[in-house]
One Martini backbone bead per residue (centre of mass of N, CA, C, O) as a GRO file, in nm:
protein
  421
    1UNK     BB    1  -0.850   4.592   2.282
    2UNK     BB    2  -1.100   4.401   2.275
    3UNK     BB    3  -1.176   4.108   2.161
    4UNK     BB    4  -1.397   4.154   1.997
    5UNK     BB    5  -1.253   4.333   1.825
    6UNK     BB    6  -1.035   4.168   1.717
    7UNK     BB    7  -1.224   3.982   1.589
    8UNK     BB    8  -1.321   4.116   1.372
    9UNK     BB    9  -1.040   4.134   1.212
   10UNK     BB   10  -1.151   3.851   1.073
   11UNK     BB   11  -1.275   3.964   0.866
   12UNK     BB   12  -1.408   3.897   0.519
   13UNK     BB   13  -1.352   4.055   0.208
   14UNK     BB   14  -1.565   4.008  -0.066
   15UNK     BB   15  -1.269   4.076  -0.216
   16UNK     BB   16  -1.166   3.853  -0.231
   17UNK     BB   17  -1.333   3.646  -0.390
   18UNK     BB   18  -1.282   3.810  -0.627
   19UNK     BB   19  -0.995   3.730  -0.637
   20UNK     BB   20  -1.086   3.425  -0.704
   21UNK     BB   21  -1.255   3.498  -0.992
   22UNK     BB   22  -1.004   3.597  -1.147
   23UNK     BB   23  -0.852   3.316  -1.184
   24UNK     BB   24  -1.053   3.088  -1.238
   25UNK     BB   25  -1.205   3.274  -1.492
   26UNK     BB   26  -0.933   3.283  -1.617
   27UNK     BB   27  -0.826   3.218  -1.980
   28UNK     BB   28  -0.499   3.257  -1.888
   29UNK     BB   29  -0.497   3.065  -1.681
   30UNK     BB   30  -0.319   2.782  -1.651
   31UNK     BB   31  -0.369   2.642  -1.388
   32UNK     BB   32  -0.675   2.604  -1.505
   33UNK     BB   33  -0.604   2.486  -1.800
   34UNK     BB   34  -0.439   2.210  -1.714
   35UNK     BB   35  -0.708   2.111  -1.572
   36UNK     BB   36  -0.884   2.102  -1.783
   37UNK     BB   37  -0.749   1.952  -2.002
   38UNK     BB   38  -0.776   1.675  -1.869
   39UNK     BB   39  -1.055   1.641  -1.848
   40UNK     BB   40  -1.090   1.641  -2.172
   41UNK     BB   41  -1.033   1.385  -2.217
   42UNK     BB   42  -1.317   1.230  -2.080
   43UNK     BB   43  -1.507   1.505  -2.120
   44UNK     BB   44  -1.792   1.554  -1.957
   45UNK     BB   45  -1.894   1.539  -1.676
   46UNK     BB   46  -2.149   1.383  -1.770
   47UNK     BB   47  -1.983   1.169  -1.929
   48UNK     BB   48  -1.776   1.090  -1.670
   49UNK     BB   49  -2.020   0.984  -1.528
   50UNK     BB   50  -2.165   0.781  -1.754
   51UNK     BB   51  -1.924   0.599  -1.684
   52UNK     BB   52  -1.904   0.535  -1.446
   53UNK     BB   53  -2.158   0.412  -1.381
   54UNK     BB   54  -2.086   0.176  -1.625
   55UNK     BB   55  -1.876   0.060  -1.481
   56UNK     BB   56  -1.966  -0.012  -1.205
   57UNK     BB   57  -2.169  -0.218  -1.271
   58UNK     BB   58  -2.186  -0.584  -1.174
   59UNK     BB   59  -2.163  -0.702  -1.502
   60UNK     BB   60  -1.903  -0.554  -1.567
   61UNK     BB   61  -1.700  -0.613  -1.370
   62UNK     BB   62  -1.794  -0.925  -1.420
   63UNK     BB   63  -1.641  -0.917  -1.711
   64UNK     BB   64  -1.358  -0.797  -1.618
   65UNK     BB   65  -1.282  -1.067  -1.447
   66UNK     BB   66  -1.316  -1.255  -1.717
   67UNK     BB   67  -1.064  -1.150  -1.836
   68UNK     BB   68  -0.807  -1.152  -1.624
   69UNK     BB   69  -0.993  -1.357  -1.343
   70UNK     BB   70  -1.253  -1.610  -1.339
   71UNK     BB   71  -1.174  -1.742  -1.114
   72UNK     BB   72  -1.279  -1.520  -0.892
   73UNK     BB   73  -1.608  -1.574  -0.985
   74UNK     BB   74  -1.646  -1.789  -0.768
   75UNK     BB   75  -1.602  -1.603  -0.508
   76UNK     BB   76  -1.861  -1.420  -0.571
   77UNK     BB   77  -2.091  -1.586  -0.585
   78UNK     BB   78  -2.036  -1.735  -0.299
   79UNK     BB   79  -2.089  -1.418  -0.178
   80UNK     BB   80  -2.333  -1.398  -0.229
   81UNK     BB   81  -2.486  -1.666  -0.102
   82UNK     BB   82  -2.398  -1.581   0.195
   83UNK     BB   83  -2.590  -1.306   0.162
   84UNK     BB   84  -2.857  -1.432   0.113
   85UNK     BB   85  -2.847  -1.682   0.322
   86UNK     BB   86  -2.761  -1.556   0.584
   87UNK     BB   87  -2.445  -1.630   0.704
   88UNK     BB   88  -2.448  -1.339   0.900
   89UNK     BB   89  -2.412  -1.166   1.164
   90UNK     BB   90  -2.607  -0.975   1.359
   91UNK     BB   91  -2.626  -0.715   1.536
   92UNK     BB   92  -2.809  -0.785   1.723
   93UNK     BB   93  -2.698  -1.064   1.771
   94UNK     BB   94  -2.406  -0.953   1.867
   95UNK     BB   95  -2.514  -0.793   2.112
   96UNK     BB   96  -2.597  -1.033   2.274
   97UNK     BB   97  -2.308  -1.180   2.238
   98UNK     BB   98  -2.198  -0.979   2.445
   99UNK     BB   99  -2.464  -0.887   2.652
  100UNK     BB  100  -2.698  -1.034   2.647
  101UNK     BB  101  -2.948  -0.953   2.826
  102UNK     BB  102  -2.884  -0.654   2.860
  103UNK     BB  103  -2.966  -0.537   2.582
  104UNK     BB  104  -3.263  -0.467   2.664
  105UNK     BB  105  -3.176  -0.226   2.833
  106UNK     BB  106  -3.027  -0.092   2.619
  107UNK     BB  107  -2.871   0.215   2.478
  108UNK     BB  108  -2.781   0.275   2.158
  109UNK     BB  109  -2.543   0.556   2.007
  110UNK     BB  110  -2.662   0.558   1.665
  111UNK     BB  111  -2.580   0.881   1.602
  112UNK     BB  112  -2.250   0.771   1.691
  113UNK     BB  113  -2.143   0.567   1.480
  114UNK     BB  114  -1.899   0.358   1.428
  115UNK     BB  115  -1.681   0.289   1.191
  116UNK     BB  116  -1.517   0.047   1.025
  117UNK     BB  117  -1.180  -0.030   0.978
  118UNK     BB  118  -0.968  -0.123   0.738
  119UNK     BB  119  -0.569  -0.180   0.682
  120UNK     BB  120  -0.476  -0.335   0.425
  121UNK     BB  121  -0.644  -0.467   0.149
  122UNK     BB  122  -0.425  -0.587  -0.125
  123UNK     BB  123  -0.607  -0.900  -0.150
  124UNK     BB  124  -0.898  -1.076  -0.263
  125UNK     BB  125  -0.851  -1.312  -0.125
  126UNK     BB  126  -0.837  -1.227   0.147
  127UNK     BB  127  -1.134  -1.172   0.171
  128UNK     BB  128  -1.230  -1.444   0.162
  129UNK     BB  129  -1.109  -1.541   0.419
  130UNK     BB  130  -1.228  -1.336   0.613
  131UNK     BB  131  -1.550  -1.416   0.561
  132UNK     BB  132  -1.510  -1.736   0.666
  133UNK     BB  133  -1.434  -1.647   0.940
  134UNK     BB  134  -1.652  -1.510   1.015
  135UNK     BB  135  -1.897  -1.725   0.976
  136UNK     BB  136  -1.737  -1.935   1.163
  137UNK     BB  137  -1.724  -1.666   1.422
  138UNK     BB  138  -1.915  -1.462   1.433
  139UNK     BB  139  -1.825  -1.176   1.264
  140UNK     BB  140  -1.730  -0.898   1.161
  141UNK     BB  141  -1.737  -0.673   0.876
  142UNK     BB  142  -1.616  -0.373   0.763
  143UNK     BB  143  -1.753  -0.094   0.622
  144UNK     BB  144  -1.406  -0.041   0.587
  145UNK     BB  145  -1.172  -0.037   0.284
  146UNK     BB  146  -0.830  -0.020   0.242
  147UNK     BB  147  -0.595   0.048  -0.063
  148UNK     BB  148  -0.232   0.015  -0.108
  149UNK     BB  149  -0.217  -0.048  -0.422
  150UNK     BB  150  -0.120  -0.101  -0.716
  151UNK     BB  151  -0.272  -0.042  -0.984
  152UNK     BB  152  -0.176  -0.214  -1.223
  153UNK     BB  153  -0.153  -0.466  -1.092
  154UNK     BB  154  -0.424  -0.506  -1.020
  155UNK     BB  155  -0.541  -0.502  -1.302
  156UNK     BB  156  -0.418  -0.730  -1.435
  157UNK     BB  157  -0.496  -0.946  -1.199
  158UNK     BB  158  -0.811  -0.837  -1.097
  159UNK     BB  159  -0.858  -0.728  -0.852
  160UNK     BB  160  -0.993  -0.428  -0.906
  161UNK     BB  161  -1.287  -0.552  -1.025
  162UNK     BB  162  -1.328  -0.769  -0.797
  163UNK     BB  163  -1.334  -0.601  -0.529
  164UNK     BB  164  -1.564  -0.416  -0.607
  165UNK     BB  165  -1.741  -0.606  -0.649
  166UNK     BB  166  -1.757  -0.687  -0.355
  167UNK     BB  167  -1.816  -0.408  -0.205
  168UNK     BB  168  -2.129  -0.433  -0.324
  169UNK     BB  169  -2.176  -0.750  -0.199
  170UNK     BB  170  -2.134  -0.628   0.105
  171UNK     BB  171  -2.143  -0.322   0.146
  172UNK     BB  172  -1.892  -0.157   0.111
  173UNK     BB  173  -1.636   0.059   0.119
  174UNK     BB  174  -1.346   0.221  -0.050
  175UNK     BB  175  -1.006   0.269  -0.119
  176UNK     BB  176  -0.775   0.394  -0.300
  177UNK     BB  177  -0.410   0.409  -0.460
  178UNK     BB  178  -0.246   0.551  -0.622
  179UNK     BB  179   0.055   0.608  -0.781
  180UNK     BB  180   0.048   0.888  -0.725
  181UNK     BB  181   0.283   0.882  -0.442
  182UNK     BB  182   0.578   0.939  -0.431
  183UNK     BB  183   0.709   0.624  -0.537
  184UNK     BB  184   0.727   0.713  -0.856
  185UNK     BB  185   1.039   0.899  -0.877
  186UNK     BB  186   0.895   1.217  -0.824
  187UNK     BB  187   1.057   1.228  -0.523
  188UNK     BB  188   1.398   1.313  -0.413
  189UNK     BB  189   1.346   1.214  -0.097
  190UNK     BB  190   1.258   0.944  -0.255
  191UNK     BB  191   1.394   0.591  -0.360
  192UNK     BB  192   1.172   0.457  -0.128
  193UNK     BB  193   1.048   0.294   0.120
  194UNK     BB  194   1.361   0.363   0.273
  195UNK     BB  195   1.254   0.657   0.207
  196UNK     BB  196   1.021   0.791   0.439
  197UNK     BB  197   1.095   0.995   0.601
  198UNK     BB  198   1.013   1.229   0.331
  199UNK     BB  199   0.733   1.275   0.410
  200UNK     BB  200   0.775   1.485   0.627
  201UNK     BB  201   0.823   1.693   0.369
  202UNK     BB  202   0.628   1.544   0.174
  203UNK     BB  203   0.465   1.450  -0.046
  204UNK     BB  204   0.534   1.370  -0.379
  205UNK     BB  205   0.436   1.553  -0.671
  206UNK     BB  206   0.573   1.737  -0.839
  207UNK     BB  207   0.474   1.947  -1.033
  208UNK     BB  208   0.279   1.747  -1.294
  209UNK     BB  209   0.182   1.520  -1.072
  210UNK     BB  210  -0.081   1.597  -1.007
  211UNK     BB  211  -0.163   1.607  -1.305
  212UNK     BB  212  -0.178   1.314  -1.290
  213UNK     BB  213  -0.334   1.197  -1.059
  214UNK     BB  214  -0.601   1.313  -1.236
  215UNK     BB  215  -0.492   1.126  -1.494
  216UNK     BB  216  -0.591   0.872  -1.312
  217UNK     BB  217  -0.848   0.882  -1.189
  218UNK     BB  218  -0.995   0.922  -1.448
  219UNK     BB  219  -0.964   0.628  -1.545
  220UNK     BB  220  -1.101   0.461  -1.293
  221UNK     BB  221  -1.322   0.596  -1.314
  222UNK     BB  222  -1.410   0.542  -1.624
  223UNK     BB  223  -1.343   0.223  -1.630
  224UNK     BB  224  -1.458   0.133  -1.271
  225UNK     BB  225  -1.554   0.363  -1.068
  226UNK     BB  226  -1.395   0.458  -0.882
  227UNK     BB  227  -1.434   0.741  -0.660
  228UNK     BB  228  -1.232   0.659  -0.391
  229UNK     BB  229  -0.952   0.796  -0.280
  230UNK     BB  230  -0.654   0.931  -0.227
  231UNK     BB  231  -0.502   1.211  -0.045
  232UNK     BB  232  -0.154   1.383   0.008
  233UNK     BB  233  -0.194   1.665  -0.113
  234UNK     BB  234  -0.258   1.949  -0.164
  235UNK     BB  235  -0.305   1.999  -0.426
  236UNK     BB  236  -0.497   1.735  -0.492
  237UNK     BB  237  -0.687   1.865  -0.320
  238UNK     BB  238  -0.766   2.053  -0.477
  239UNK     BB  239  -0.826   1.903  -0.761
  240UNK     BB  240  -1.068   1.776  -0.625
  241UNK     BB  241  -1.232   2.016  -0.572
  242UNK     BB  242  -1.239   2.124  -0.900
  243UNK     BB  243  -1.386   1.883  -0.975
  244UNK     BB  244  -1.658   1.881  -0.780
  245UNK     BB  245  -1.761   2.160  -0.917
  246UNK     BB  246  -1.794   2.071  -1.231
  247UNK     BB  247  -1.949   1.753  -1.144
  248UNK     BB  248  -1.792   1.573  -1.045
  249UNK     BB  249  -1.829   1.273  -0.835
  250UNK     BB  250  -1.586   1.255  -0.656
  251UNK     BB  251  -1.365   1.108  -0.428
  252UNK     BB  252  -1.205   1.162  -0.086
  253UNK     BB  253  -0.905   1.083   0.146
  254UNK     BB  254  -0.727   1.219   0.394
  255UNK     BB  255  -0.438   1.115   0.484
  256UNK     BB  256  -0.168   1.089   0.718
  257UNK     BB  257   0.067   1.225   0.573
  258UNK     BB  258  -0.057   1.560   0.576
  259UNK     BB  259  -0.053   1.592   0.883
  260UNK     BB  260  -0.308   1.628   1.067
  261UNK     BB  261  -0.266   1.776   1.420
  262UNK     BB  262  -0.455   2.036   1.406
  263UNK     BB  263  -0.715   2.235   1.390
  264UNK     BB  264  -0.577   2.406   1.205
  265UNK     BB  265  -0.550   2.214   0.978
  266UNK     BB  266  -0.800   2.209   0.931
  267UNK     BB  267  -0.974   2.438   0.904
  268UNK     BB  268  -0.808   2.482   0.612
  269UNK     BB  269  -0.919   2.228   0.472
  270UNK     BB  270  -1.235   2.287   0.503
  271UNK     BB  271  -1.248   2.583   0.399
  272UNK     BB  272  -1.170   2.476   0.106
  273UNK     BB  273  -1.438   2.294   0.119
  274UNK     BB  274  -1.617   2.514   0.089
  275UNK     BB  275  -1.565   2.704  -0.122
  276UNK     BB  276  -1.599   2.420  -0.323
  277UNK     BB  277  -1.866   2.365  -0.288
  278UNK     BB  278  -2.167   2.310  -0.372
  279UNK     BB  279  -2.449   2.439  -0.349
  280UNK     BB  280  -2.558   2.162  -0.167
  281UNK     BB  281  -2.283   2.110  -0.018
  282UNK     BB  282  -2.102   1.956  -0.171
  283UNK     BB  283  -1.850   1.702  -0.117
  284UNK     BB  284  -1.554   1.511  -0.199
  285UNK     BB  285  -1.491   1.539   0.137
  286UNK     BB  286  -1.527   1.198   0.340
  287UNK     BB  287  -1.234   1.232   0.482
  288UNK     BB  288  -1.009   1.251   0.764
  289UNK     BB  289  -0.692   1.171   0.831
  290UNK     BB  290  -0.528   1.178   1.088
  291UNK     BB  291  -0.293   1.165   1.294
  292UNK     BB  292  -0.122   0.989   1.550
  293UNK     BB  293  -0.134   1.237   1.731
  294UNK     BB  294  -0.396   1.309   1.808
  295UNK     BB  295  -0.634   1.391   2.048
  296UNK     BB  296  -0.946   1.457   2.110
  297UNK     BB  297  -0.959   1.762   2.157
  298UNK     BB  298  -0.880   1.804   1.835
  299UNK     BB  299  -1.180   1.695   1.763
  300UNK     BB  300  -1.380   1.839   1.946
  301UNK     BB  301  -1.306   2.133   1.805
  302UNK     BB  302  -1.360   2.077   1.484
  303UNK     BB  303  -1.646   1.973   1.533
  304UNK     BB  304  -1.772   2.218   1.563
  305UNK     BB  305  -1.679   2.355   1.264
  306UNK     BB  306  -1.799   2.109   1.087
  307UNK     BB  307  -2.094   2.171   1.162
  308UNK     BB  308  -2.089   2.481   1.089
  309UNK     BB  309  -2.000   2.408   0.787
  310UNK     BB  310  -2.203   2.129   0.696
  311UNK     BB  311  -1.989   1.833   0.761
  312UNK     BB  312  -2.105   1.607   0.998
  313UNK     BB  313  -2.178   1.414   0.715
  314UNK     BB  314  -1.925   1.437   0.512
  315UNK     BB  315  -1.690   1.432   0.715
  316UNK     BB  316  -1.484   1.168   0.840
  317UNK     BB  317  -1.324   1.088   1.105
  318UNK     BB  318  -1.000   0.943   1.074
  319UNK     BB  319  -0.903   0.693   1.333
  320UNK     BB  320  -0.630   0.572   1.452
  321UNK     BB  321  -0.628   0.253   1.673
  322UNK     BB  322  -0.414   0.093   1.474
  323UNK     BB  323  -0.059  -0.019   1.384
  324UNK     BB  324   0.171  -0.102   1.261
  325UNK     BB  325   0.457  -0.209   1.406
  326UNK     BB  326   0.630  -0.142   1.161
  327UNK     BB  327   0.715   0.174   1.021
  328UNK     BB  328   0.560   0.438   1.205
  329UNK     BB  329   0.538   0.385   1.504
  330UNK     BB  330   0.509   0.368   1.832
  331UNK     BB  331   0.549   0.127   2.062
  332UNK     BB  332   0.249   0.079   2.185
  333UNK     BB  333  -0.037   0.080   1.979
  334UNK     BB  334  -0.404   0.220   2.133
  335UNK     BB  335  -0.697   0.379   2.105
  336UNK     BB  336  -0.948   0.262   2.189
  337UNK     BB  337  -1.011   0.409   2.481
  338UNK     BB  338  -1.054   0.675   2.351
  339UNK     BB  339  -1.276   0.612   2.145
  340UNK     BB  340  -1.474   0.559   2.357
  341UNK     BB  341  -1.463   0.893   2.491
  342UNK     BB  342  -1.579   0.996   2.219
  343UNK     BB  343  -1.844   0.804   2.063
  344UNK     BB  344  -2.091   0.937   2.258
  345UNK     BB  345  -2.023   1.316   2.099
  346UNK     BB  346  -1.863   1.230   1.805
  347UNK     BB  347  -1.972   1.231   1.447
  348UNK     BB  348  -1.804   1.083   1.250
  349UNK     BB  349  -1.636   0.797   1.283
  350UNK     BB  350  -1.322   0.616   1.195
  351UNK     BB  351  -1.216   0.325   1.251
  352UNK     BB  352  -0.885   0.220   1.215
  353UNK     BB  353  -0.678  -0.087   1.138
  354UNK     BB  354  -0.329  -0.120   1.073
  355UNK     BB  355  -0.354  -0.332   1.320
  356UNK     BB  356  -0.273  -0.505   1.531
  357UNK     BB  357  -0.246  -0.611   1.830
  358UNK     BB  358   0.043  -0.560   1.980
  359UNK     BB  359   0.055  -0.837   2.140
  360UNK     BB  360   0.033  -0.965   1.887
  361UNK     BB  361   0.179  -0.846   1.656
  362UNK     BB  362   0.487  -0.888   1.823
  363UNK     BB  363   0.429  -1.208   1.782
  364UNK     BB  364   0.522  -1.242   1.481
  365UNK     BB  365   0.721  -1.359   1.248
  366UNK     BB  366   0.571  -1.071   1.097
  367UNK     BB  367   0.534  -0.832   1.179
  368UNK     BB  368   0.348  -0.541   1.061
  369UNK     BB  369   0.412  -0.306   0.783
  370UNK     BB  370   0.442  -0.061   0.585
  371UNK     BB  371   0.644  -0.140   0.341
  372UNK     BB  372   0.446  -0.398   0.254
  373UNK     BB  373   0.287  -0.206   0.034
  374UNK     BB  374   0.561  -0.183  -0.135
  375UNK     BB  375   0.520  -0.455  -0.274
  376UNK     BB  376   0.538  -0.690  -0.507
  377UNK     BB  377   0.338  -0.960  -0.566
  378UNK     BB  378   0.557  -1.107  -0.612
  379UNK     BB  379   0.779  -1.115  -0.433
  380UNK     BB  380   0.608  -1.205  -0.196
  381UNK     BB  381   0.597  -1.520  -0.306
  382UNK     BB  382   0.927  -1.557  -0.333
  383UNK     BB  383   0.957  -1.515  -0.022
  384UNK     BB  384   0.715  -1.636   0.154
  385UNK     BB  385   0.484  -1.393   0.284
  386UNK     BB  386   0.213  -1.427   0.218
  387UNK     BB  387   0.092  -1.576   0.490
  388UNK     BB  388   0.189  -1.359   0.692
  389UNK     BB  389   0.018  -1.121   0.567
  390UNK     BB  390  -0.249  -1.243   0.593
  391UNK     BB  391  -0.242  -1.247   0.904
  392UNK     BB  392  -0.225  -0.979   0.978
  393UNK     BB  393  -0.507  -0.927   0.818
  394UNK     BB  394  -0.670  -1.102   1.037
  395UNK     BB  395  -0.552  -0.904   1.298
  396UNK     BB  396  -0.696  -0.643   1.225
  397UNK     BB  397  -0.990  -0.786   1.201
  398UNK     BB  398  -0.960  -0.799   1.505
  399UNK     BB  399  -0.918  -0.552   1.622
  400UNK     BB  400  -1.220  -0.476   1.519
  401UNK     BB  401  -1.370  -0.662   1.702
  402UNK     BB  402  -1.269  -0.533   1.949
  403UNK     BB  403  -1.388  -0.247   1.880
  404UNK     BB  404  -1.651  -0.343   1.906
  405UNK     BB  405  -1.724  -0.500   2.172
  406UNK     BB  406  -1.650  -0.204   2.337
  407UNK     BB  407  -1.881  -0.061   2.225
  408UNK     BB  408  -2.083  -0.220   2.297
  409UNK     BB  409  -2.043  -0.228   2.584
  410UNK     BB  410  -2.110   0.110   2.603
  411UNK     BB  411  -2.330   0.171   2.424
  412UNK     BB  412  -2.215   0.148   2.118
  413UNK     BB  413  -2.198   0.195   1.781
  414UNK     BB  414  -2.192   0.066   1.461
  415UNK     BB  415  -2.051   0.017   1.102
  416UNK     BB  416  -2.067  -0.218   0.926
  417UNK     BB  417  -2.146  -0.399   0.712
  418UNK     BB  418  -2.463  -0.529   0.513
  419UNK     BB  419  -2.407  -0.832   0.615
  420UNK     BB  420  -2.540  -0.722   0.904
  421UNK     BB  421  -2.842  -0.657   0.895
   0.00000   0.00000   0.00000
């Protein structure tokens, strides 16, 4: 049989839409029936998103941080003062001081713009930290952060509503992790972050966890306005898609734990991703954080059905250039020169740094863990590592600079904070 013959043979007959409309729509599909109690709990989708927009309001945010840690507000205050002021260097300056006069003969392709991004910033005061030092190494902060801490806890000292400010303030998005993530002892698999290994058989969410990650996302979505989380599981990938078909506004940024590491699982997603767009093509899915092991031509394959499927603007390929240098990756590792070789004709992808640089970071007496990651934040002062991890986060933050300068050096463009425009 001709090949094209065989392609023929994977045409999808409308009966089959016919068969998942007839679960969805079933008034006894239990399956739907507990998304749907879920979301009842906190409105009407035009509710829920009434609520998250007055939650999100800076106003808000910041008399929430008045509520929990005051102290915060000084340094809000101050970050707004440094943006009014424009304190921080511009892209234009950044890339003269890169490239001097050669800047004026430069065409850089601004159409596939690298996102800058840094992992994880898991304490407000460490913002303060890194904006001082860019201001005074006229420095980039990066336009995406990911965090990666307990939400109750930060919840409580107030970081949770102080970030969110920040980086209202400073122009920036943001992904939170939510606790139903596989170490809150819903998987048999982990007993906490020494069996990590268990993740590789799937982060655990188990039964009914899944619809808690749902009623945990909806608690801070119309809090707090989080809109952004983190999804590790296939389960909690569909309950984002049924979320965002409703009408809620959430979005979420797919893991590198759900390990997607060939087309084929990507394709797999994405198809996932349009079955439940909206009419105007809206998803929910903006993030797709690959494996760490994929190379150039796994994007490059994606890349070109994600722009078929009319994802090109909407789900930005994450792809670690940087790992913590301990309990994740086989050392050393750096994918910049990677990132340079792909960025000149692959649209929305995001550059994210979630360690130093290998030969920094393995030198530092405390060098970067993911482990990390998963510690109390009482611990972490009493252990007397607090400044040891911001040292960490500070390093992660140069790695993002040298993955712009490298960038910039080939006339590629970047996008950093709103700070810097």
């Amino acid at each position: 049989m001709p090949s094209e013959n065989i392609r023929d043979l994977l045409k999808i007959s409308p009966d089959r839409l016919e068969a998942i409309n007839a679960i969805l729509l079933n008034p006894y599909m239990r399956v739907i029936n507990d998304f749907l109690e879920v979301v009842a709990r906190y409105g009407t989708p035009e509710e829920i998103n009434r609520k998250a927009e007055e939650a999100r309001q800076l106003p808000n945010l910041l008399k929430k941080v008045e509520e929990t840690k005051p102290e915060f507000l000084d340094d809000l205050k101050w970050l707004q003062e440094q943006r009014d002021n424009n304190a921080f260097i511009s892209v234009a300056d950044y890339r003269r001081q890169v490239l001097g006069d050669e800047v004026e003969t430069t065409r850089f392709a601004d159409d596939f713009a690298v996102t800058l991004e840094v992992s994880a910033c898991q304490y407000f005061p460490w913002l303060r930290t890194a904006v001082s030092q860019a201001i005074a190494n006229q420095t980039l902060i990066p336009g995406r952060f990911i965090r990666v801490r307990q939400m109750k806890e930060q919840e409580a000292d107030g970081d949770l509503a102080a970030f969110a400010a920040a980086m209202q303030i400073i122009g920036a998005t943001y992904v939170e992790t939510l606790d139903t993530k596989g170490t809150d002892g819903s998987n048999v698999h982990l007993g906490g972050p020494e069996t990590i290994t268990g993740y590789f058989g799937g982060v655990g969410q188990p039964n009914s966890h899944a619809l808690q990650w749902l009623d945990e996302f909806l608690y801070y979505y119309t809090n707090y306005g989080v809109r952004q989380v983190l999804n590790i599981n296939p389960g909690t990938v569909l309950l984002g898609y049924l979320l965002h078909r409703i009408g809620v506004d959430n979005e979420f940024k797919i893991s590198v734990f759900m390990g997607n590491d060939n087309p084929y699982a990507a394709l797999w997603t994405l198809l996932g991703a349009k079955l439940f767009a909206r009419d105007d093509g809206a998803s929910p899915l903006i993030g797709f954080n690959w494996s760490n092991s994929v190379n150039n031509e796994t994007m490059e394959i994606t890349a070109q059905f994600r722009k078929a499927l009319g994802f090109e603007d909407i789900v930005r390929f994450e792809h670690h250039i940087t790992e913590t240098f301990k309990s994740i990756v086989r050392q050393p590792y750096n994918r910049r020169d990677e990132l340079v070789e792909i960025a000149d004709h692959i649209a929305n992808i995001s550059a994210k740094h979630e360690g130093g640089d290998p030969e920094i970071d393995s030198q530092r007496p405390h060098p970067s863990d993911i482990l990390d990651y998963f510690r109390d934040k009482a611990e972490v002062i009493d252990s007397g590592d607090w400044d040891a991890l911001e040292l960490n986060f500070l390093d992660k933050l140069d790695a993002v600079n040298r993955t712009a300068k490298a960038l910039t050096e080939n006339g590629l463009s970047f996008i950093a904070a709103d700070l810097h425009r």
